[in-house]
C-alpha positions, 0 to 999 in steps of 0.5 A: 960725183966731184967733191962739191956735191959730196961736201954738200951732201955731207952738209944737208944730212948733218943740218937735217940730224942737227934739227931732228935732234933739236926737236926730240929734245924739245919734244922731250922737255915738253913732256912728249913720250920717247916714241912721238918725240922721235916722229916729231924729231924725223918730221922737223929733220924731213922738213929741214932737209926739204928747205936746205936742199933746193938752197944748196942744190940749185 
């Protein structure tokens, strides 16, 4: 594995926790409990990584 694909390994995680994370605050600011605040987060982060891998990958 060349250090291209760990770099951009290394870029889709960190975008998918980055939007996870966004969406459980959001969800918590929005009056969500704890426990389906972290399904909305995993949710939006599943999608973000989703969308950004075919970009990156491709």
């Amino acid at each position: 594995m060349n250090s291209a694909m760990v770099i951009k390994t290394i870029i889709a995680v960190v975008f998918m926790v980055l939007t996870g994370g966004a969406a459980v605050v959001i969800a918590r600011r929005s009056g969500k409990t704890l426990s389906s605040a972290f399904l909305i987060g995993l949710t939006v982060g599943t999608a973000a990584l989703g969308g950004v891998t075919p970009i990156l990958f491709g």
